[in-house]
Structures are given as C-alpha cells and as structure tokens.
MITOR-763119 format. One record per residue (C-alpha): x, y, z. Coordinates in nm, 2 decimals. Layout:
# residues N
> px  py  pz
> X  Y  Z
...
***
This chain:
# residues 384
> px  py  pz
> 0.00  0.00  0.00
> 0.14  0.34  -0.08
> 0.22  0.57  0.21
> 0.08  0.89  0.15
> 0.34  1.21  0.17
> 0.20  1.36  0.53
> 0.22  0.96  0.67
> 0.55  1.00  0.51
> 0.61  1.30  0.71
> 0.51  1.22  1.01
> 0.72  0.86  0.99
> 1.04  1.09  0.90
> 0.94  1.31  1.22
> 1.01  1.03  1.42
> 1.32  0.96  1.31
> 1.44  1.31  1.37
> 1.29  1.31  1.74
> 1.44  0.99  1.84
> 1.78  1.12  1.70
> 1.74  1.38  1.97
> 1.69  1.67  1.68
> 1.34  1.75  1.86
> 1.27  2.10  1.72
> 1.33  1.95  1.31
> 1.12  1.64  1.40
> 0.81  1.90  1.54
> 0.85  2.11  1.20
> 0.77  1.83  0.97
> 0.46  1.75  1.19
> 0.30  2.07  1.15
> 0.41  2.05  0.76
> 0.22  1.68  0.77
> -0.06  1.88  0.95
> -0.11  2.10  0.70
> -0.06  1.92  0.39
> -0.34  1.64  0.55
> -0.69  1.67  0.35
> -0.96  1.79  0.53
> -1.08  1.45  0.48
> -0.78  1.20  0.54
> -0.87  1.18  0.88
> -0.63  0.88  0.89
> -0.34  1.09  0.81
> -0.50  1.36  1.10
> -0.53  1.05  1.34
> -0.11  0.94  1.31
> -0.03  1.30  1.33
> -0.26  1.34  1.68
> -0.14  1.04  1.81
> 0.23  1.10  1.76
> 0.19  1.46  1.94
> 0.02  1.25  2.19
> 0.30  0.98  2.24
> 0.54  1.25  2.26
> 0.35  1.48  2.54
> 0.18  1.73  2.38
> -0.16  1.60  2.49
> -0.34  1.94  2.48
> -0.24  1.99  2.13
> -0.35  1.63  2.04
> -0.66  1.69  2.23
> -0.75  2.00  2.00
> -0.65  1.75  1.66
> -0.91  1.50  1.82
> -1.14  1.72  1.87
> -1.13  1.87  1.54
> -1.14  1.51  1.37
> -1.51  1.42  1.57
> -1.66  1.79  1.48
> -1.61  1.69  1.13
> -1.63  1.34  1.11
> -1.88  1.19  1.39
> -1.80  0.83  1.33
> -1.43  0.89  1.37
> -1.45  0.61  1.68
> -1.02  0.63  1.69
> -1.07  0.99  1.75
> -1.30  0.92  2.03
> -1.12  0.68  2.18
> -0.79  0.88  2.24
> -1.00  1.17  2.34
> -1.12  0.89  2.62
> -0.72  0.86  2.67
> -0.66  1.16  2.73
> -0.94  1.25  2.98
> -0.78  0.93  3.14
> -0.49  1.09  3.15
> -0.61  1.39  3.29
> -0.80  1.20  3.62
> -1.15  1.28  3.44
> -1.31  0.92  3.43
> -1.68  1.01  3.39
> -1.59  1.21  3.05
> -1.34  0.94  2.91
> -1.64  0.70  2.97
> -1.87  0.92  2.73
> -1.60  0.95  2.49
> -1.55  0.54  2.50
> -1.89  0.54  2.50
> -1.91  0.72  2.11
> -1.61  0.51  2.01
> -1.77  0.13  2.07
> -2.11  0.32  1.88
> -1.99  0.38  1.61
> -1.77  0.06  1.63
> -1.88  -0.20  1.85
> -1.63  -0.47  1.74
> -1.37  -0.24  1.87
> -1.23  -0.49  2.21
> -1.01  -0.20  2.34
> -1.31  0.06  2.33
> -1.49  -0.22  2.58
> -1.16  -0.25  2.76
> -1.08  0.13  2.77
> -1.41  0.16  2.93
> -1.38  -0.11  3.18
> -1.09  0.09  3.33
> -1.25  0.42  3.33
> -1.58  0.24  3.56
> -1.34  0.11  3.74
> -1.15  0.47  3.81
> -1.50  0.60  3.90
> -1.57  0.31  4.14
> -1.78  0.09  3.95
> -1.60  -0.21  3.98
> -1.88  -0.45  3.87
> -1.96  -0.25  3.56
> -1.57  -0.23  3.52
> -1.62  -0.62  3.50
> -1.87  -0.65  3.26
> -1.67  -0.40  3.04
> -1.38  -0.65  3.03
> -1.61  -0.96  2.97
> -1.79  -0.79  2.71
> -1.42  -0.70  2.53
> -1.33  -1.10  2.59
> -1.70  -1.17  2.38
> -1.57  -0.93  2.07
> -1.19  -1.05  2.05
> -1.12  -1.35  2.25
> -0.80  -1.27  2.20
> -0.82  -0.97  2.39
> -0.54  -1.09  2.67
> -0.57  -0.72  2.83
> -0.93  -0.75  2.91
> -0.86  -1.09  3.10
> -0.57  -0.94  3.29
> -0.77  -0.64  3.41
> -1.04  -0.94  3.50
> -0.78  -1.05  3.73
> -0.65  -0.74  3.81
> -1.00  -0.68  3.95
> -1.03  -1.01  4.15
> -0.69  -0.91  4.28
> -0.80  -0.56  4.40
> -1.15  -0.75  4.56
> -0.86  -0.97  4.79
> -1.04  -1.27  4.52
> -0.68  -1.43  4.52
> -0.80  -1.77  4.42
> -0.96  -1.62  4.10
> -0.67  -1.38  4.04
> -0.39  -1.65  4.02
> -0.63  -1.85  3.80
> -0.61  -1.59  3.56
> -0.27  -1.53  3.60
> -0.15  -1.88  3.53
> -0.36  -1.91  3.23
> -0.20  -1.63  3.04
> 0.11  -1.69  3.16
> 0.09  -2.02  2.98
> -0.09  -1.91  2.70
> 0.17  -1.69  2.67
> 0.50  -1.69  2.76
> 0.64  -1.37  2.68
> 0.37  -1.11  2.83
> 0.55  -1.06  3.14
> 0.25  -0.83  3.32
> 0.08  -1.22  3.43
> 0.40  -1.31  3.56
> 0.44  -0.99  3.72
> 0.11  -1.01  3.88
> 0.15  -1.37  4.02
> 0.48  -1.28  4.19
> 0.26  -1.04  4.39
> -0.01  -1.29  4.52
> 0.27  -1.53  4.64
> 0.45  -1.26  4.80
> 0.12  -1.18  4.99
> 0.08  -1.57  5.06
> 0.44  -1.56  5.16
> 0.59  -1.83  4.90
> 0.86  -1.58  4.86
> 1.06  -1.86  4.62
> 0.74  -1.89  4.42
> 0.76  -1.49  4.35
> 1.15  -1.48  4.28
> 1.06  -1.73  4.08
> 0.84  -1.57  3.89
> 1.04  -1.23  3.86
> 1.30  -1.35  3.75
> 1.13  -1.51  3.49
> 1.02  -1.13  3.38
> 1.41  -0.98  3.40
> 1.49  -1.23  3.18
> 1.22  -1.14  2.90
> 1.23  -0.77  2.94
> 1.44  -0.61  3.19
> 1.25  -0.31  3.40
> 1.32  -0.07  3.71
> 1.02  -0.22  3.83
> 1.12  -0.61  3.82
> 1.45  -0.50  3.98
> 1.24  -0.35  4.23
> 1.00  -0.60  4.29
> 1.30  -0.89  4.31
> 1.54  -0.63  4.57
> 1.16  -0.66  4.79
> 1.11  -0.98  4.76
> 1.51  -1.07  4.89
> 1.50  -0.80  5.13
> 1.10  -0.96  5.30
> 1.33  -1.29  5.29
> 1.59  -1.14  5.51
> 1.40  -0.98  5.77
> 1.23  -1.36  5.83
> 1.56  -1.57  5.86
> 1.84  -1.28  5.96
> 2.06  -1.52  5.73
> 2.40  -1.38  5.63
> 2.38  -1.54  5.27
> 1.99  -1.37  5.22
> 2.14  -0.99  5.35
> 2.41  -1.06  5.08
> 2.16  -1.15  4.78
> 1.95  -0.84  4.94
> 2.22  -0.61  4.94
> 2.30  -0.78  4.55
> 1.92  -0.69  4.42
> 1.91  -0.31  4.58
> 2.29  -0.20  4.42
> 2.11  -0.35  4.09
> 1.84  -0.11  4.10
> 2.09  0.19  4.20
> 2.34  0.10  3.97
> 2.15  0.03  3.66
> 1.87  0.26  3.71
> 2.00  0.55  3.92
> 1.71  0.81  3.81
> 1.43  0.57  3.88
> 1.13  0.63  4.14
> 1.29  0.32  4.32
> 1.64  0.41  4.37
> 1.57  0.62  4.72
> 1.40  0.35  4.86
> 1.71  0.11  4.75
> 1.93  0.33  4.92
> 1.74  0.34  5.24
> 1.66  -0.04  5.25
> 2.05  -0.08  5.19
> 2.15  0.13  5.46
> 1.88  -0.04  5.67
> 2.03  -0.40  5.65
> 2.40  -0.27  5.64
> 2.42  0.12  5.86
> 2.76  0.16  5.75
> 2.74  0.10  5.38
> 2.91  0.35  5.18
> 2.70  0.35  4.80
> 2.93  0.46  4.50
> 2.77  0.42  4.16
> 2.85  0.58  3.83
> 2.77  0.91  3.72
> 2.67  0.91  3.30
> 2.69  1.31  3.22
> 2.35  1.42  2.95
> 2.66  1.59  2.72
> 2.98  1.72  2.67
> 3.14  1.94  2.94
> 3.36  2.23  2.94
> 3.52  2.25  3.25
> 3.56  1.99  3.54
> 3.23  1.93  3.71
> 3.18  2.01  4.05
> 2.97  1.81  4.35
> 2.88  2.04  4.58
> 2.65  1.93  4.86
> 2.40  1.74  4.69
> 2.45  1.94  4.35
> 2.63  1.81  4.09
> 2.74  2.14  3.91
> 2.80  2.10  3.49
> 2.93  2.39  3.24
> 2.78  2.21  2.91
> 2.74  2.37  2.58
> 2.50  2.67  2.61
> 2.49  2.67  2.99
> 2.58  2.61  3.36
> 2.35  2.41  3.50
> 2.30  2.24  3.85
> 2.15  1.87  3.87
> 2.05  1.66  4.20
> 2.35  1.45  4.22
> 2.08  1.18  4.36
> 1.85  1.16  4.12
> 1.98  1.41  3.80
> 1.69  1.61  3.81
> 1.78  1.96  3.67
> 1.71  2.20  3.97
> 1.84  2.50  3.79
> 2.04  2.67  3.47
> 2.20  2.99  3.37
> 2.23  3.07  2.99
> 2.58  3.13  2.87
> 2.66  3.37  2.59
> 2.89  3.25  2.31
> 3.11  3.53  2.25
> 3.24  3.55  2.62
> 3.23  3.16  2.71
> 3.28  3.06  3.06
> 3.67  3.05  3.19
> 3.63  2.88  3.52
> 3.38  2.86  3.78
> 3.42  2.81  4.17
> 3.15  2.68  4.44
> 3.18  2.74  4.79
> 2.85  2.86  4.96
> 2.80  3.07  4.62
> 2.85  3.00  4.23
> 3.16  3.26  4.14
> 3.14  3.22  3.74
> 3.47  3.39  3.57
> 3.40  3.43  3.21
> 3.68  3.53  2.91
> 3.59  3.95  2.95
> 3.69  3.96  3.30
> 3.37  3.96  3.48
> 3.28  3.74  3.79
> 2.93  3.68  3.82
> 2.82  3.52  4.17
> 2.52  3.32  4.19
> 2.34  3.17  4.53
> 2.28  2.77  4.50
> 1.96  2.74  4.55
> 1.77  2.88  4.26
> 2.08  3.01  4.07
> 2.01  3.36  4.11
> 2.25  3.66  4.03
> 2.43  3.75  4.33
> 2.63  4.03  4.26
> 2.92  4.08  4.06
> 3.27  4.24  3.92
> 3.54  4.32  3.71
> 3.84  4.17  3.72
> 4.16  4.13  3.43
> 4.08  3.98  3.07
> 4.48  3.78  3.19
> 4.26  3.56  3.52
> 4.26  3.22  3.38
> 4.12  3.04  3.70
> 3.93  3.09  4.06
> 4.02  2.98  4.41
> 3.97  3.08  4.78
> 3.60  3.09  4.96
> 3.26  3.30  5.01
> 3.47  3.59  5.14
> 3.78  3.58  4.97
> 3.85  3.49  4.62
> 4.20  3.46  4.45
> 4.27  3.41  4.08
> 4.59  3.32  3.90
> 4.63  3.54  3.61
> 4.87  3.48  3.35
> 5.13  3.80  3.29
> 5.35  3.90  2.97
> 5.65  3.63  3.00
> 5.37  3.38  3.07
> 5.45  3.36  3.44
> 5.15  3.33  3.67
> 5.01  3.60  3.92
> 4.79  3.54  4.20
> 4.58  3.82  4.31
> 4.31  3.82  4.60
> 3.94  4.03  4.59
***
C-alpha cells in the first residue's frame, strides 16, 4: 500500500525526534498537519497520536477534537480523546468518549476494555467487570481484558480467582511478562517468597524493568528480615545496588538506598555518574548538586537523582573561563567579569570586574584569589 506524503512526514518526524533533533522532527509535523486533507482523517489520526506519544496531549486533544466535529464516526478519534481525559484523572468524560467510540464501532475490544478501566476509576467495579467480559466476547484474544479481569479479582482480595487468571495467560503466553508480574505479587502476599522470585525473574529475563529490579530487591530483602541469614542480607544487598546502579534516576532508587542502609548502617553507596553531554570545564559536587558547564549553559543537577534544579544561559562570544562553588557560584568568564550566583535557585548575586589575563578561581565566600597569567607567561595570584 502506498504511504501517502503527510504519513510520510510524520514517519520521517520520528526519526528526527528519536535522533534527539526534537525541534526538526516538530517542524515536519506541522508541515504533515497541513498538507493532511480535510478528509484524510487517517493521516489527521497518526499525526494526533504522535503529538500524543510525545507529550503534547493538549495539542493532540485540539486534533481530536477537530477530527469528531467533522467526522462523527471517527470512533479512533474518540477513543484517544477517552485517553486523554484518562490521562487527565476525568473518568466520567473518558467513559462518554468510550462510550461514542464502541457506537460507532462495536467490534472495537479496546473501546470495551478502555471503558472497563474508566468504571473502574469512578468506582464501579462490577460494571468495570462486565466492560472486560464484554471486550473477551468481541476478540477472544483480547489478553488485556482478561488481565484487568484478574486485576480486578486481585484488587477485591479474590486471590484464588486472580492467580487463576494469571497462570492461564502466563501459559498461553509466555512472553507477556505483566501475568508473571502479577503472580509474583499474590505469592508474595501468601508468603511463597521462592514462588515470586521465581516468577520475577522469569520477567528480568524477557524484558528487563526498574520495576522487576524493584519487585526482586523486595522480595530478597522480605526474605531477610524472616531468617536474619548472612547469605539472604548478601543477595538483598546484590538486588538493591542493581536497581541503584542500573537505574540511578528511577522512582525506586531512594528506597534502594534506604533499605541498603537499613540492612548494612555503615554501607558506603558509590555508583556511576553518565553526564546528559559534553562538558567544558571539570564538574563540581557540591552538597548534593552536581554542578556541569555544558554547551549553552551552567546548569546544576541533583546528584541523587539528575533532576535539573536550575540553569544559567551562557553567551557564546564570552564563554565561561572557570567557575568556583563554595556557599555561592563565582562564574569567571573570558571578559573579565565574575558573576556570583546563590545555589539554591541560581540567582544573580552580585558581581565584578576583574583582568581579561585571570585564567582560573580559588579561595572561599569571602575571599577569592585568581591566577592570572602575565606577559612572559609567568603566573600571578591576586586576591578580591
């Protein structure tokens, strides 16, 4: 089938994004956008849905939108607006928008499914239910619909039903991880804490995740506070450094650290540190902020969890020379100004002149020295 040139556009768009060359990849959207027929609501649909995947779901919304004012039985259209309102926390309108989408196309399993988990955010579990069965009747293939069945028996403390479920998909098949996943959480409840490792494992293996790390460093670390075994503190302390060191920006990775400390007080954690780019100076750990002069700016991360607290612009015809921390951010850049900043929020300080010849920064908050370099190319120190 031939691609038509805005499907084109919007595969190409991709490419650029996931090459990191976000603002090109955005461009050829909107060109896709507007070179889309009135008509081609399919074209309009990829485009919407891209914008979506990507974050901008207000913008998507407004494409939706658009698409079901002009073409009523666009039930795709519908059904992401029901997304979105999902997305949101607005159950009761992303049930009226699954509503329209199984309407105008009631074989449509993930409408039903869609909907079963909108009741269910609104509290009607047993119309949630139905939702799911009803999706199981249009596409018996419709695996998600039977693991939000058990998720449901699950959630109702209906273990016996749950893990019935569970096991059947797991064996129907073998590489959707989520049963799995869900099993090791009713044996952990019953306490077969083998059965669960057993079963996570069995999911790191398929398709690595923070949250299988997570889930195994648990399930070691319930083992150890039973039996107080030397050999089940090591494998405990082996599963939380995992989650640190292969996923040191993840929601677990605070907890790892505290559950270490907890099983061994006088653990000392060192992981590596993977910069976002290329640096021009030396970086600086200050406290807990990592300090970074990249390309176009200085910028100050969490050194836990590399969330960017602040930045300060840079401007290319005087780059940055050197930069000092010591209760303040003293930035010397090539005209002979120091700029100091406070650390929390990176405000300007205050700041001065010094000699073009000052190549780098020293001392503390009250007293700074530089070493400037003089006509024979000796070096001069000189205090402010």
């Amino acid at each position: 089938k031939e691609l038509k040139r805005p499907l084109i556009l919007v595969k190409i768009a991709n490419c650029h994004i996931s090459l990191g060359n976000e603002q090109k990849g955005l461009s050829m959207l909107e060109s896709a956008e507007k070179e889309s027929a009135a008509g081609d609501v399919e074209v309009s649909e990829a485009i919407y849905n891209y914008l979506l995947q990507k974050g901008q779901t207000d913008r998507a919304k407004q494409g939706f939108e658009r698409i079901v004012t002009t073409h009523e039985d666009a039930y795709y259209s519908w059904y992401k607006l029901g997304v979105i309102d999902l997305l949101k926390k607005k159950p009761q309108s992303a049930v009226e928008n699954f509503n329209r989408s199984v309407i105008y196309k009631p074989d449509f399993a993930v409408g039903y499914i869609a909907r079963g988990v909108a009741m269910y955010e609104t509290g009607a579990k047993d119309k949630a239910r139905l939702e799911f069965e009803e999706a199981l009747k249009r596409d018996r293939e419709a695996v998600l619909a039977s693991f939000n069945i058990g998720v449901l028996f699950y959630n109702d403390d209906m273990l016996d039903k749950a893990k019935k479920i569970f096991v059947d998909l797991a064996k129907e098949f073998p590489d959707y991880c989520d049963p799995r996943f869900q099993l090791s959480y009713i044996y952990f409840r019953e306490g077969d804490l083998d059965a669960a490792e057993k079963e996570v494992q069995h999911c790191l293996k398929r398709e690595p995740q923070p949250r299988f790390s997570w889930a195994l460093a648990q399930i070691r670390g319930k083992r150890f506070e039973k039996t107080k075994n030397p050999v089940d503190a090591t494998a405990a302390r082996a599963a939380y450094r995992d989650v640190i060191a292969k996923y040191p920006t993840s929601e677990y990775t605070e907890e790892s650290r505290a559950a270490l400390r907890k099983i061994s007080p006088d653990t000392r954690i060192v992981q590596p540190y993977a910069l976002r780019g290329a640096t021009k100076l030396r970086p600086i750990l200050y406290s807990v902020r990592l300090i970074l002069v990249e390309a176009e700016r200085i910028a100050a991360y969490d050194a836990s969890g590399k969330k960017l607290l602040w930045q300060i612009p840079t401007v290319k015809n005087t780059p940055v020379v050197d930069i000092m921390v010591d209760h303040a951010l003293h930035v010397l850049t090539a005209d002979g100004v120091i700029t100091i900043y406070e650390l929390v929020k990176g405000k300007e300080i205050s700041g001065f002149e010094v000699s073009t010849e000052v190549r780098s920064l020293s001392g503390g908050y009250n007293r700074i020295g530089a070493t400037s370099i003089v006509g024979s190319g000796a070096k001069a120190r000189s205090q402010f």
